[in-house]
mmCIF file as Biopython writes it, N, C-alpha, C and O atoms, coordinates in Angstrom:
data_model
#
loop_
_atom_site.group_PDB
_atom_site.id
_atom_site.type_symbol
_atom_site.label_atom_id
_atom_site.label_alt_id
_atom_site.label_comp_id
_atom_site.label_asym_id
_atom_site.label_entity_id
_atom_site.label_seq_id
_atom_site.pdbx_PDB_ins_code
_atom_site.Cartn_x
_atom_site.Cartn_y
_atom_site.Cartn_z
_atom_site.occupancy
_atom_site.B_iso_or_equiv
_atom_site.auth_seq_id
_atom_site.auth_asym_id
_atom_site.pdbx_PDB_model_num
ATOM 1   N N  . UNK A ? 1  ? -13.786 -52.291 -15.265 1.0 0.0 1  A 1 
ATOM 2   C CA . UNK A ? 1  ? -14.236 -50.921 -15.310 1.0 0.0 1  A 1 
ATOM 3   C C  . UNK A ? 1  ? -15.698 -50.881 -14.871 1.0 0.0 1  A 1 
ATOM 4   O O  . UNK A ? 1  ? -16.420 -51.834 -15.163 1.0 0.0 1  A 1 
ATOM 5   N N  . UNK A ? 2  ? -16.149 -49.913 -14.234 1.0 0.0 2  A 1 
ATOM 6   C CA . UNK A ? 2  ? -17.412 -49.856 -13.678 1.0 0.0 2  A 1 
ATOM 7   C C  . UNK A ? 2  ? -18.543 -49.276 -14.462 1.0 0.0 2  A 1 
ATOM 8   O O  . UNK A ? 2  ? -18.274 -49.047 -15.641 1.0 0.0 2  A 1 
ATOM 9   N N  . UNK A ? 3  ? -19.767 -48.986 -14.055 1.0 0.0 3  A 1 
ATOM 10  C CA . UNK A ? 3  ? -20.773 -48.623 -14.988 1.0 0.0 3  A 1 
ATOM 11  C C  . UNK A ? 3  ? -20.498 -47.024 -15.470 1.0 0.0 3  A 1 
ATOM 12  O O  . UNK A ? 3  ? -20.407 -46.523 -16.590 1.0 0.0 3  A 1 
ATOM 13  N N  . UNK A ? 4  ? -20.428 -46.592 -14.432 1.0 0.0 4  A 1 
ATOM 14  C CA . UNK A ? 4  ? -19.827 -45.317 -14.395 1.0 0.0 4  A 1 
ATOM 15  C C  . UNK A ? 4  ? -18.491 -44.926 -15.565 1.0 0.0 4  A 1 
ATOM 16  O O  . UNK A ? 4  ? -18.699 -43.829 -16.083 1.0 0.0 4  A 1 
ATOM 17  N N  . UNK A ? 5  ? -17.954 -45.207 -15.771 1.0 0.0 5  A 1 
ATOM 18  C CA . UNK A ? 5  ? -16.412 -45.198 -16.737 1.0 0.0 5  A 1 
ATOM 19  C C  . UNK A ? 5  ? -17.299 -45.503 -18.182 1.0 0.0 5  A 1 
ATOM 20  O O  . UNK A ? 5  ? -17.130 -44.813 -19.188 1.0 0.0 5  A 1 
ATOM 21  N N  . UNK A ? 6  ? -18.171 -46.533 -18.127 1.0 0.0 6  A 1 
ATOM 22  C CA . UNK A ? 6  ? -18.664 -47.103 -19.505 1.0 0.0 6  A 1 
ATOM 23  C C  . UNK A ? 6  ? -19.369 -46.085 -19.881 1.0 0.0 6  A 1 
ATOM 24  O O  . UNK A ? 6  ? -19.160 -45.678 -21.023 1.0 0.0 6  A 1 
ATOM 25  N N  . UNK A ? 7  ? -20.171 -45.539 -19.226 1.0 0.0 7  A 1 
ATOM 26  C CA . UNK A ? 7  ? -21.414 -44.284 -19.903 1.0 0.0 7  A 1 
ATOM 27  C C  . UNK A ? 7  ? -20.774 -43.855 -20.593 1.0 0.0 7  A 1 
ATOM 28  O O  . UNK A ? 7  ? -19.617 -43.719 -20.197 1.0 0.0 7  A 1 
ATOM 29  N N  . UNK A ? 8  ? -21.101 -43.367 -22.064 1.0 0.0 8  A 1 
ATOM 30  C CA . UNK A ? 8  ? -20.936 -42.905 -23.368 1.0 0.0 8  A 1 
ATOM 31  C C  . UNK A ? 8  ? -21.228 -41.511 -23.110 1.0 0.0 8  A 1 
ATOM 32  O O  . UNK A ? 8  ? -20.492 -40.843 -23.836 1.0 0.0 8  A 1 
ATOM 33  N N  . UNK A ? 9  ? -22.192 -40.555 -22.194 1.0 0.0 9  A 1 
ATOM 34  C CA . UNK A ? 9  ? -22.525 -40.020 -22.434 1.0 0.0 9  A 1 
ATOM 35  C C  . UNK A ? 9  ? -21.903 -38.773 -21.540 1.0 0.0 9  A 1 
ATOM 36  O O  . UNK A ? 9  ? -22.268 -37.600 -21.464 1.0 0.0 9  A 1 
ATOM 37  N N  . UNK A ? 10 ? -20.582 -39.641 -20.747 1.0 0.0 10 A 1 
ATOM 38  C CA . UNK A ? 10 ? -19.984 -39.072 -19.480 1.0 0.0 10 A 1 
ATOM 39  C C  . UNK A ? 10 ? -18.791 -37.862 -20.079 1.0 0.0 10 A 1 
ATOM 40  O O  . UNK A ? 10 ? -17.891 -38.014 -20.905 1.0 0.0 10 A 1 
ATOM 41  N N  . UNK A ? 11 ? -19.084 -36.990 -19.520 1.0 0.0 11 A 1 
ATOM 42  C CA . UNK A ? 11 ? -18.396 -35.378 -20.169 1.0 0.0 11 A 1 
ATOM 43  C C  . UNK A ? 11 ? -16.900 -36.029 -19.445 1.0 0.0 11 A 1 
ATOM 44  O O  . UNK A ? 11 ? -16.649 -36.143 -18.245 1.0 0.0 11 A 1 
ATOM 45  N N  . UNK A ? 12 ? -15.916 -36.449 -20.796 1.0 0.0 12 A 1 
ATOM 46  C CA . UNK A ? 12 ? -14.287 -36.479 -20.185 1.0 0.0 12 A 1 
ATOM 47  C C  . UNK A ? 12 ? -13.694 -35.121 -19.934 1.0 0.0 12 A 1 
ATOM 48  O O  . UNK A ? 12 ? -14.242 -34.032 -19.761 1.0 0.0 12 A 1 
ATOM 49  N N  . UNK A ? 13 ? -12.387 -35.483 -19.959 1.0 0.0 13 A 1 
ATOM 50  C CA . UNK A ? 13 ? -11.441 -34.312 -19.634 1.0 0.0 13 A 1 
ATOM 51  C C  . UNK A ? 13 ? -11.239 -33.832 -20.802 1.0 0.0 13 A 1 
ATOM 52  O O  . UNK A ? 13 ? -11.168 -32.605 -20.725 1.0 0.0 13 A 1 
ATOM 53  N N  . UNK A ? 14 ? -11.072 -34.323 -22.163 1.0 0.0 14 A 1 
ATOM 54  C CA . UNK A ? 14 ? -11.118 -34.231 -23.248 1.0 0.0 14 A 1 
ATOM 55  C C  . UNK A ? 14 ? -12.396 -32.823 -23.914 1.0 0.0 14 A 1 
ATOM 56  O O  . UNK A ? 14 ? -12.314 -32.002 -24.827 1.0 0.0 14 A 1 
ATOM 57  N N  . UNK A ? 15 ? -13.241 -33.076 -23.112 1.0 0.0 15 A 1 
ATOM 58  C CA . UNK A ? 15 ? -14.500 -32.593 -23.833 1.0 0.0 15 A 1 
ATOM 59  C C  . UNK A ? 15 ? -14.410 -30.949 -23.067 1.0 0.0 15 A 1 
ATOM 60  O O  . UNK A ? 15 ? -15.271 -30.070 -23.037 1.0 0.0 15 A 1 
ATOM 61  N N  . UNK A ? 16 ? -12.879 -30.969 -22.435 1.0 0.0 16 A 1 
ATOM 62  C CA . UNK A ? 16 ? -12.996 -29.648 -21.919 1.0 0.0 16 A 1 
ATOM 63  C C  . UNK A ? 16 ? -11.606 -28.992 -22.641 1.0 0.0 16 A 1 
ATOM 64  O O  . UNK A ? 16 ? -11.451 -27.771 -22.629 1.0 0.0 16 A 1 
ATOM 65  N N  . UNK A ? 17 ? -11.150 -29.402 -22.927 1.0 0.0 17 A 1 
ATOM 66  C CA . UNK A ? 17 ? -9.963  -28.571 -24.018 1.0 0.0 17 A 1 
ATOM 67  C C  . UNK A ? 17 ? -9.852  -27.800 -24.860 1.0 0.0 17 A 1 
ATOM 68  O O  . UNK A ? 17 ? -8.753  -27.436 -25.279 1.0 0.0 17 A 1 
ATOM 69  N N  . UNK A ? 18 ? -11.035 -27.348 -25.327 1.0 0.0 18 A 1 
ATOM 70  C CA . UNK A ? 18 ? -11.070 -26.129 -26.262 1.0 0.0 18 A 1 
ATOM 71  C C  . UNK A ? 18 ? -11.278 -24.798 -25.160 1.0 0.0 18 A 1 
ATOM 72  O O  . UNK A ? 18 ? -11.002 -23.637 -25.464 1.0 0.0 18 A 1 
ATOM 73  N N  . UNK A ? 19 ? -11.826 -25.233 -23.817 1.0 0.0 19 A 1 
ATOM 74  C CA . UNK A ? 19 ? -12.016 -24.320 -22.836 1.0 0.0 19 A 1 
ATOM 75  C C  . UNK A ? 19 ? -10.842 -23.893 -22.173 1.0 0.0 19 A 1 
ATOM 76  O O  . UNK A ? 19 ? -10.431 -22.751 -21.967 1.0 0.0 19 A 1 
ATOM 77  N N  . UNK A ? 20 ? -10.134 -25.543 -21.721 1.0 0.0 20 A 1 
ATOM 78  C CA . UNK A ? 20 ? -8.249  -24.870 -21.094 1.0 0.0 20 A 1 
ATOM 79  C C  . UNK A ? 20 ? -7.736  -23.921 -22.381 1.0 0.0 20 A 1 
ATOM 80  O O  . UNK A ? 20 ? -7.347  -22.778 -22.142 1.0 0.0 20 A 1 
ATOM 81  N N  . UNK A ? 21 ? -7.750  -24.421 -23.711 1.0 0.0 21 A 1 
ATOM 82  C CA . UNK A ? 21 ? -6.559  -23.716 -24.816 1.0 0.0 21 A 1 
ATOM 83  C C  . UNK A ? 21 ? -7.370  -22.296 -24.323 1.0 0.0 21 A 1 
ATOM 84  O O  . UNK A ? 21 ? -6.744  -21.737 -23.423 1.0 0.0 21 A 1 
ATOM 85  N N  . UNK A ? 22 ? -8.624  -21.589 -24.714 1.0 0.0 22 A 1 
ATOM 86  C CA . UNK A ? 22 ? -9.121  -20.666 -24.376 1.0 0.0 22 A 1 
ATOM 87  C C  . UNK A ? 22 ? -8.802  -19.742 -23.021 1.0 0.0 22 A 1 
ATOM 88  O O  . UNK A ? 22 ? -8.920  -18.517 -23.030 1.0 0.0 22 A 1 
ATOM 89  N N  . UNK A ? 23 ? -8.459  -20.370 -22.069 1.0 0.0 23 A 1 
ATOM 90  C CA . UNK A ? 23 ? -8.400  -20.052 -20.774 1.0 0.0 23 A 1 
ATOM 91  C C  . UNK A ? 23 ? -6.449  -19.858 -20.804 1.0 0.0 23 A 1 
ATOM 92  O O  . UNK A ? 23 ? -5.938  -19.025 -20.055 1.0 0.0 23 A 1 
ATOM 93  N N  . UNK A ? 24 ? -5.698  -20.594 -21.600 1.0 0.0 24 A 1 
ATOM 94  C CA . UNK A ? 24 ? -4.162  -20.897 -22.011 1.0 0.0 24 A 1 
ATOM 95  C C  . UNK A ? 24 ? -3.940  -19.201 -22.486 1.0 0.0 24 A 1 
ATOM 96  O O  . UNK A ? 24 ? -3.144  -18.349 -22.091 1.0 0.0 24 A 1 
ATOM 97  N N  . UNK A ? 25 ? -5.206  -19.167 -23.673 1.0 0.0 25 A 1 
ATOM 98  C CA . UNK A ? 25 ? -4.631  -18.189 -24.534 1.0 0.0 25 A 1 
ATOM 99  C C  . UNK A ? 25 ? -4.889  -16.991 -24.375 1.0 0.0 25 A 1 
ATOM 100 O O  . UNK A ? 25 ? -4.367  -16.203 -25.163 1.0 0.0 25 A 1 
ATOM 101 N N  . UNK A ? 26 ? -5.895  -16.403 -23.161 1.0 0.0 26 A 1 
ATOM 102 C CA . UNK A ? 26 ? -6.480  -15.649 -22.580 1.0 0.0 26 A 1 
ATOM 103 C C  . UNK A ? 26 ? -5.511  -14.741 -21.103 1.0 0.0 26 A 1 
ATOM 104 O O  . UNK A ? 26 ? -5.438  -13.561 -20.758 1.0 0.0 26 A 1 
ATOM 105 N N  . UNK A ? 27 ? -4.839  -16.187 -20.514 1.0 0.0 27 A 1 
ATOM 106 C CA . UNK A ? 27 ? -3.670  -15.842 -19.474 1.0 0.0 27 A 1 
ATOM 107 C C  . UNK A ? 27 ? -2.727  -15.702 -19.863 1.0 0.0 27 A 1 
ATOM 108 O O  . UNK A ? 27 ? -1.933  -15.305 -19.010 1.0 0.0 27 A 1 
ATOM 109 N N  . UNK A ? 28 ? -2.131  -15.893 -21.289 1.0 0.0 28 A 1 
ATOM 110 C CA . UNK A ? 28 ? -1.147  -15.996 -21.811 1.0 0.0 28 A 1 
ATOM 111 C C  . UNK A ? 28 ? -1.237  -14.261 -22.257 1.0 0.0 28 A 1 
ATOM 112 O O  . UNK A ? 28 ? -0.306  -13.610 -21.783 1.0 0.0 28 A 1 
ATOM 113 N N  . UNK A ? 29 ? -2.066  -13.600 -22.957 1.0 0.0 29 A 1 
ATOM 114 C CA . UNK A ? 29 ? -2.504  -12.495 -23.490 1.0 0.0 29 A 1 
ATOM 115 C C  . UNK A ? 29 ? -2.573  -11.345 -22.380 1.0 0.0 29 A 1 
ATOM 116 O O  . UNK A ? 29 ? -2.441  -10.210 -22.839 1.0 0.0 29 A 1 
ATOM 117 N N  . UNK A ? 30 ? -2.758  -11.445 -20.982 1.0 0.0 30 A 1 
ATOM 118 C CA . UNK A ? 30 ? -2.655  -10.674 -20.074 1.0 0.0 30 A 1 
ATOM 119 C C  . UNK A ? 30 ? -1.785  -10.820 -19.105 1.0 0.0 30 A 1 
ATOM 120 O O  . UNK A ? 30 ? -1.915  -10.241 -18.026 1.0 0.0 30 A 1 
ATOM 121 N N  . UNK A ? 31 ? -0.612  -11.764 -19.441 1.0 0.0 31 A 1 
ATOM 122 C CA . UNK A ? 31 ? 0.659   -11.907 -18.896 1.0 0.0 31 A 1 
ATOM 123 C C  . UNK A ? 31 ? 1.686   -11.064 -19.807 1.0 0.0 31 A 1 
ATOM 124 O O  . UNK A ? 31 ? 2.833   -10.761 -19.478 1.0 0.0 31 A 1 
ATOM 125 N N  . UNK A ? 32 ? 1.290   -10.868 -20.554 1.0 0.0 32 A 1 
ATOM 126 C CA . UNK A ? 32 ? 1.890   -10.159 -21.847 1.0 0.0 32 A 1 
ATOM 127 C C  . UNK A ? 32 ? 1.396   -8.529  -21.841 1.0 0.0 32 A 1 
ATOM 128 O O  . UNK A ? 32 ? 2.054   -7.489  -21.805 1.0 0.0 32 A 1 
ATOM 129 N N  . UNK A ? 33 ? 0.046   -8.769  -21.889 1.0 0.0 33 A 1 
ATOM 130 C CA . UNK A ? 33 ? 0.097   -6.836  -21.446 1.0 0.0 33 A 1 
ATOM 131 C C  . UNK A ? 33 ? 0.212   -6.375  -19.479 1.0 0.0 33 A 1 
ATOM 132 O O  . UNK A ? 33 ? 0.176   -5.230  -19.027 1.0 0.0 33 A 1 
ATOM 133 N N  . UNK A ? 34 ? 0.270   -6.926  -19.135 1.0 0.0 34 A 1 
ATOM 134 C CA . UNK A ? 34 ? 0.795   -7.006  -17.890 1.0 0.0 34 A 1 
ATOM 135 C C  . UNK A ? 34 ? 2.267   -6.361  -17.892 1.0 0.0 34 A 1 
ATOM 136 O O  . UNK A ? 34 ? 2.786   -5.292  -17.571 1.0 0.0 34 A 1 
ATOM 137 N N  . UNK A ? 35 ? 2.712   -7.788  -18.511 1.0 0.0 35 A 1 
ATOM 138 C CA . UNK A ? 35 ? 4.276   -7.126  -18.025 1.0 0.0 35 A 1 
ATOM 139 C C  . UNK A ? 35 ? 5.195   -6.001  -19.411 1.0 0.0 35 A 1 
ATOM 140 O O  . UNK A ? 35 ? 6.398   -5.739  -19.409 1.0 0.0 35 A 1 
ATOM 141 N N  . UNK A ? 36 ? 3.929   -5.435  -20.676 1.0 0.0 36 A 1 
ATOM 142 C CA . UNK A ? 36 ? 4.489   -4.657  -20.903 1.0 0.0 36 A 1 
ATOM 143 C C  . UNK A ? 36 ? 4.065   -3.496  -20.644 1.0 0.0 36 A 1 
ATOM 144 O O  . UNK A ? 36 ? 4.494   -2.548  -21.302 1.0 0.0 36 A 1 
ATOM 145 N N  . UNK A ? 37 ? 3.063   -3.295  -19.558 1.0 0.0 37 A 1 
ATOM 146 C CA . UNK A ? 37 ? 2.445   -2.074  -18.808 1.0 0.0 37 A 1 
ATOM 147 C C  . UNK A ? 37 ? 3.263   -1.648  -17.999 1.0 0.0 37 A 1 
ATOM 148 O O  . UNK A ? 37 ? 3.561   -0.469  -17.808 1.0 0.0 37 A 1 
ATOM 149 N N  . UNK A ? 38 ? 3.847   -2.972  -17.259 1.0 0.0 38 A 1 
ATOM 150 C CA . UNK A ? 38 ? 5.305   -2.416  -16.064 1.0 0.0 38 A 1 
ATOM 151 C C  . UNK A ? 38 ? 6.099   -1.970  -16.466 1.0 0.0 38 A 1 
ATOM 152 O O  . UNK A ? 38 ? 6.411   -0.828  -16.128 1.0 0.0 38 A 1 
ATOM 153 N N  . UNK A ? 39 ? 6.800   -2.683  -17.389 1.0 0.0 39 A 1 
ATOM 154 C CA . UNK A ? 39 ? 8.230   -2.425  -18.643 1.0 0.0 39 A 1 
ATOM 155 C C  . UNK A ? 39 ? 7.907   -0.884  -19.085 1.0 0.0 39 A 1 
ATOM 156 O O  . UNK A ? 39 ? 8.835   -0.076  -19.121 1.0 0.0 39 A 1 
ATOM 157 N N  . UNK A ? 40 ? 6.449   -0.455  -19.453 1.0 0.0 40 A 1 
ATOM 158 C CA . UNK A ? 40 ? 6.569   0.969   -20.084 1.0 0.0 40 A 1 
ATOM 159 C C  . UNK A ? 40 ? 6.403   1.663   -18.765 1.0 0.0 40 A 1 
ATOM 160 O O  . UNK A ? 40 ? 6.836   2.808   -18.636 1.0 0.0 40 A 1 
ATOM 161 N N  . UNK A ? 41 ? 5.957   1.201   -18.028 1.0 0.0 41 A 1 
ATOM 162 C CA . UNK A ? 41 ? 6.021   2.568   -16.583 1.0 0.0 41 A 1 
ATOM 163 C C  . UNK A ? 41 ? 7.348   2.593   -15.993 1.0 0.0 41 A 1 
ATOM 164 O O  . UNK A ? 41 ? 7.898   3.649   -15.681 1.0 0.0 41 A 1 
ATOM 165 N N  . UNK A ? 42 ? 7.943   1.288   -15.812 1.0 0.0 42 A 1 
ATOM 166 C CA . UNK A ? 42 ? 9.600   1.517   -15.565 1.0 0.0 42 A 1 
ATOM 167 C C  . UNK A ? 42 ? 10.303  2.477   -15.927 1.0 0.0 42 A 1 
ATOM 168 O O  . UNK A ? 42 ? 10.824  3.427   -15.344 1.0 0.0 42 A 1 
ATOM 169 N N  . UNK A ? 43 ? 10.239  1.962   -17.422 1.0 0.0 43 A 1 
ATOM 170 C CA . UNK A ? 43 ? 11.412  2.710   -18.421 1.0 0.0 43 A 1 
ATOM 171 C C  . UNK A ? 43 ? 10.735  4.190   -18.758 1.0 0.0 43 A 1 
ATOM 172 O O  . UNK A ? 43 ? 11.382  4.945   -19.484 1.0 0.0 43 A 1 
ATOM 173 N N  . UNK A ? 44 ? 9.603   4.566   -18.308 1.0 0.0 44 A 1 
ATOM 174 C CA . UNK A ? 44 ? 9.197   6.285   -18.158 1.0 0.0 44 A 1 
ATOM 175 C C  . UNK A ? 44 ? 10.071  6.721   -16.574 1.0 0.0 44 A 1 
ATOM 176 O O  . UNK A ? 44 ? 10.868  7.633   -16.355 1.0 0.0 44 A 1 
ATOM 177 N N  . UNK A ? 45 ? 9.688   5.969   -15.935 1.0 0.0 45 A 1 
ATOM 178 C CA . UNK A ? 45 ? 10.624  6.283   -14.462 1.0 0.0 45 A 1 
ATOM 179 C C  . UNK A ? 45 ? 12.139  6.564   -14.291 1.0 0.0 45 A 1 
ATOM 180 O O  . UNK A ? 45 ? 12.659  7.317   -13.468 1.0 0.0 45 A 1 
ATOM 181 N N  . UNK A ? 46 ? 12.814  5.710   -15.352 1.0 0.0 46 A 1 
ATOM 182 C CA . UNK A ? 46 ? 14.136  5.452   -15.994 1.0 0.0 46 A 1 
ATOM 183 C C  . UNK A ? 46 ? 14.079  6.532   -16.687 1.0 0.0 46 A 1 
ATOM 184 O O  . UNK A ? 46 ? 14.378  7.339   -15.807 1.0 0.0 46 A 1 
ATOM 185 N N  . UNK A ? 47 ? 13.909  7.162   -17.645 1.0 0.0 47 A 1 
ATOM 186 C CA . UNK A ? 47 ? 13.654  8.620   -18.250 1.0 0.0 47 A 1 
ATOM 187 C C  . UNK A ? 47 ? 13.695  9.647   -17.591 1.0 0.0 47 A 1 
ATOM 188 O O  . UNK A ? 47 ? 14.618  10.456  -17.494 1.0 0.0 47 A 1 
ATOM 189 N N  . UNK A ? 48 ? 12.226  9.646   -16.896 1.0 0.0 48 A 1 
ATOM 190 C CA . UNK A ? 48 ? 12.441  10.944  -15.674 1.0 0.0 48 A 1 
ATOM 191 C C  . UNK A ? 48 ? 14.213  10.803  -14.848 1.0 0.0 48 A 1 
ATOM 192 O O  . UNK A ? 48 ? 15.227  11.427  -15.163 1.0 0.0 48 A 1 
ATOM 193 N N  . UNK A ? 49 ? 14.119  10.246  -14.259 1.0 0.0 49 A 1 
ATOM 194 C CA . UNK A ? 49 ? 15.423  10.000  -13.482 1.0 0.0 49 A 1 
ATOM 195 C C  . UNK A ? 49 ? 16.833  10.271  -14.553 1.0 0.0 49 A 1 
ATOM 196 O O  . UNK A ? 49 ? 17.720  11.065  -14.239 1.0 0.0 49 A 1 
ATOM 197 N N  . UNK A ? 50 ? 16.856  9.410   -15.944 1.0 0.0 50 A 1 
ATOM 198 C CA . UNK A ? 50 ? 17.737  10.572  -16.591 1.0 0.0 50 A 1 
ATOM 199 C C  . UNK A ? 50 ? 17.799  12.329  -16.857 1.0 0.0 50 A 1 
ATOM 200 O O  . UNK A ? 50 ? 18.757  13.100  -16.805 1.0 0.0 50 A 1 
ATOM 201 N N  . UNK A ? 51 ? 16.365  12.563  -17.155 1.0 0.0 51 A 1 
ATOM 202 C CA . UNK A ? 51 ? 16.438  14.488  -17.053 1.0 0.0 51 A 1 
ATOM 203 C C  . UNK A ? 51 ? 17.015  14.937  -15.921 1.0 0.0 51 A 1 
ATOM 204 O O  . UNK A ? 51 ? 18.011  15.625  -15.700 1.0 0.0 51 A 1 
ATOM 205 N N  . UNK A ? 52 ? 16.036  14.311  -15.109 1.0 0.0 52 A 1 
ATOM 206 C CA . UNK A ? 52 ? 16.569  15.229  -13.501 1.0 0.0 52 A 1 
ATOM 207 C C  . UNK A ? 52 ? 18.193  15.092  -13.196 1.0 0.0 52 A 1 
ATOM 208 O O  . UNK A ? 52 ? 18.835  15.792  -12.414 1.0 0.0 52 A 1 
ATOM 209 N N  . UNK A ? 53 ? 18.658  14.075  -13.966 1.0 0.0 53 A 1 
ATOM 210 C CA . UNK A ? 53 ? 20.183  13.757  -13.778 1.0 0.0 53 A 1 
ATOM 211 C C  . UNK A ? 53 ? 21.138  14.669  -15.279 1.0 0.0 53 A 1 
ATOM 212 O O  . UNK A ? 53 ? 22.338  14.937  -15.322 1.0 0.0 53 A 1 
ATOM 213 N N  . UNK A ? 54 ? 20.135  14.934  -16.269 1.0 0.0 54 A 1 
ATOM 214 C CA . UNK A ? 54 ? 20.444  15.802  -17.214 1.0 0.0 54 A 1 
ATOM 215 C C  . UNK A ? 54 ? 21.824  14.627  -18.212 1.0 0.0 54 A 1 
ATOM 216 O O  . UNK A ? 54 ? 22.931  14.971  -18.626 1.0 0.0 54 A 1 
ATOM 217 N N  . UNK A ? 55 ? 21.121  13.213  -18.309 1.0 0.0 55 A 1 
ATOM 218 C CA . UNK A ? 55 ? 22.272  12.383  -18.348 1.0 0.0 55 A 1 
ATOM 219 C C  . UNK A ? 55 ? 21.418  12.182  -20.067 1.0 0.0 55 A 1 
ATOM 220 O O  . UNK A ? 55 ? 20.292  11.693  -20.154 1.0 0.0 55 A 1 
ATOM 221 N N  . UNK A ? 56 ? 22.133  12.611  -21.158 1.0 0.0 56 A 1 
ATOM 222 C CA . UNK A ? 56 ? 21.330  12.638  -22.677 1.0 0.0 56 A 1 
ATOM 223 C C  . UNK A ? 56 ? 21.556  11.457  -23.163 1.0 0.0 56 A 1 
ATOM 224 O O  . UNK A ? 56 ? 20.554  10.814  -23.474 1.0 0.0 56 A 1 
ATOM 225 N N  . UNK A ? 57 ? 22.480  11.021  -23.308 1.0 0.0 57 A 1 
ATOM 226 C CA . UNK A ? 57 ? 22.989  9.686   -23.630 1.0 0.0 57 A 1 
ATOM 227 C C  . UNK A ? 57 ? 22.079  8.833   -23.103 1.0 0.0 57 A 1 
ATOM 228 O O  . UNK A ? 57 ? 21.240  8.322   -23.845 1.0 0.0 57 A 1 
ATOM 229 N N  . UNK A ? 58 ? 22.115  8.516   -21.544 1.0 0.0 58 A 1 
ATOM 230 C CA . UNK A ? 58 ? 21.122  7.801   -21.499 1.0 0.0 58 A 1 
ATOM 231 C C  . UNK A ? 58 ? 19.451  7.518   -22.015 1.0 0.0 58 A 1 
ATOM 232 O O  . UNK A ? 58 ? 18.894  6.481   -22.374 1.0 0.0 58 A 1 
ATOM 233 N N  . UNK A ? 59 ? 18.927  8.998   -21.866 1.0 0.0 59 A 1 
ATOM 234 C CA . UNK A ? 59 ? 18.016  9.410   -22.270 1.0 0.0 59 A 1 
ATOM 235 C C  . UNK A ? 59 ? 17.272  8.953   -23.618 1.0 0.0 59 A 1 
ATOM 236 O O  . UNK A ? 59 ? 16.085  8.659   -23.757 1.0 0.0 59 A 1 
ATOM 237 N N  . UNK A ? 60 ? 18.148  8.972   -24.428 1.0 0.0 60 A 1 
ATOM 238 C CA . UNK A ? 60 ? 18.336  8.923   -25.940 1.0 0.0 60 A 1 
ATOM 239 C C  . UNK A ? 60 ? 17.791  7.206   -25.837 1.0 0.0 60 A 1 
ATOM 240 O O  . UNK A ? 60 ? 16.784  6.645   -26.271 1.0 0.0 60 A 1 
ATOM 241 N N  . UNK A ? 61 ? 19.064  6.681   -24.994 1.0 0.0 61 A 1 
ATOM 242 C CA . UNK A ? 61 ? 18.813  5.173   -24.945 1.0 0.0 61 A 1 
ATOM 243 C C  . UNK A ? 61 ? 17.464  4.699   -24.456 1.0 0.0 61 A 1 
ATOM 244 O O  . UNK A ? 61 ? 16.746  4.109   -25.263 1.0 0.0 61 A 1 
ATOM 245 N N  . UNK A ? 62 ? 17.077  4.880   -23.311 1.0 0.0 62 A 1 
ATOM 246 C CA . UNK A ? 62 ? 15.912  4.870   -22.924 1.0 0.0 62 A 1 
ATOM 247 C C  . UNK A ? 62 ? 14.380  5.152   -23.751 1.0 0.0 62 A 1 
ATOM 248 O O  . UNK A ? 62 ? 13.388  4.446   -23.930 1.0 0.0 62 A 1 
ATOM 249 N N  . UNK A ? 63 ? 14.690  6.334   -24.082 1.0 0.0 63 A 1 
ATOM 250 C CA . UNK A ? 63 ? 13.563  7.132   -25.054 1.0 0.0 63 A 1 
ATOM 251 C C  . UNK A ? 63 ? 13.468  5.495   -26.517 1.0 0.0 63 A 1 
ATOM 252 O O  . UNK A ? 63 ? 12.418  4.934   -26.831 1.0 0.0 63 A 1 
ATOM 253 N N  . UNK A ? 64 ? 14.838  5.158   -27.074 1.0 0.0 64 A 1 
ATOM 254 C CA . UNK A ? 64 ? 14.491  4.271   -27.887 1.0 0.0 64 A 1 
ATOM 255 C C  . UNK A ? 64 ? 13.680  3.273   -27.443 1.0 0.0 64 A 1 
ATOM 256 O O  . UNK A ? 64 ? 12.713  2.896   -28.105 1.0 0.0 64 A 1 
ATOM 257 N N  . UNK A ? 65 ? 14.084  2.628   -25.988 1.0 0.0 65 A 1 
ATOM 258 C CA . UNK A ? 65 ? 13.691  1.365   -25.841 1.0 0.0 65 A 1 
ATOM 259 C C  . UNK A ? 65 ? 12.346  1.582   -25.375 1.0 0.0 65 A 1 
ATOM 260 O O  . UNK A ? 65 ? 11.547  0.650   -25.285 1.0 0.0 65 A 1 
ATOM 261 N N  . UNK A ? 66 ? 12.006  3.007   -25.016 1.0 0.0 66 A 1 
ATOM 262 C CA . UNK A ? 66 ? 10.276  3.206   -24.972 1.0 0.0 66 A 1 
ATOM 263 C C  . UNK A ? 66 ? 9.648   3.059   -26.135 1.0 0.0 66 A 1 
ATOM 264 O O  . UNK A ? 66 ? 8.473   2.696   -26.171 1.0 0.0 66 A 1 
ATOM 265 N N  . UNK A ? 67 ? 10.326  3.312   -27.177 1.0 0.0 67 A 1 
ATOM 266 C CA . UNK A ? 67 ? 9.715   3.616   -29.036 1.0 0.0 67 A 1 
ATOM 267 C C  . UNK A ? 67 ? 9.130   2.073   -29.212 1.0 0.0 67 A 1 
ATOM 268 O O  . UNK A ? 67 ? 8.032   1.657   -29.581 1.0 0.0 67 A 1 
ATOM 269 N N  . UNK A ? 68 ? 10.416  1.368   -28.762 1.0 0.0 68 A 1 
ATOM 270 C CA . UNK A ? 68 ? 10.167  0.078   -29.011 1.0 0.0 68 A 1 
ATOM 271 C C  . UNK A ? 68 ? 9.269   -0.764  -28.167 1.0 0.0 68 A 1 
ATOM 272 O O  . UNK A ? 68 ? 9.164   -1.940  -28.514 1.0 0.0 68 A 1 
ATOM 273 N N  . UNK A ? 69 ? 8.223   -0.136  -26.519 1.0 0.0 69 A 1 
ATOM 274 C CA . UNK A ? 69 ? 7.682   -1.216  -26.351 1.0 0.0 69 A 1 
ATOM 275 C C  . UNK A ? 69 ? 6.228   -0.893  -27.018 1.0 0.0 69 A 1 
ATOM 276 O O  . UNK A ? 69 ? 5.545   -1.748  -27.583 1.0 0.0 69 A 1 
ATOM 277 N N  . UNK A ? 70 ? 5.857   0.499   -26.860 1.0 0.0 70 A 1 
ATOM 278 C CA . UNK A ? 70 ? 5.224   0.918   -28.099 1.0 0.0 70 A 1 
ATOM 279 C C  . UNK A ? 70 ? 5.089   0.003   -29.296 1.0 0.0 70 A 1 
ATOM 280 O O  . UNK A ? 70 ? 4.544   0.406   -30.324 1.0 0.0 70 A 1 
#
């Protein structure tokens, strides 16, 4: 091993892992409101498109699964 590898004082990969989990839990958190920003603009689009179709049943269904991304 070289002098380089031995330095004690050499910043590992290790000494950066509280920064990846941070950076993990940060992309993880806006992959998540991401795709429930789409999911609620969908399923409003899915809604409209039941009125204009005057289809209640569906509506009903829809309207729940909006309650729920809420």
């Amino acid at each position: 091993m070289n002098d380089y590898r031995k330095n004690k004082n050499f910043a590992t990969s290790t000494s950066f892992r509280p920064v990846q989990t941070y950076y993990s839990k940060e992309a993880s958190r806006l992959l998540k409101k991401l795709s429930t920003d789409f999911n609620k603009k969908h399923v409003k689009e899915l809604i409209d498109e039941a009125l204009d179709k005057k289809d209640e049943k569906l509506f009903y269904k829809l309207t729940a699964r909006y309650s729920h991304l809420l």
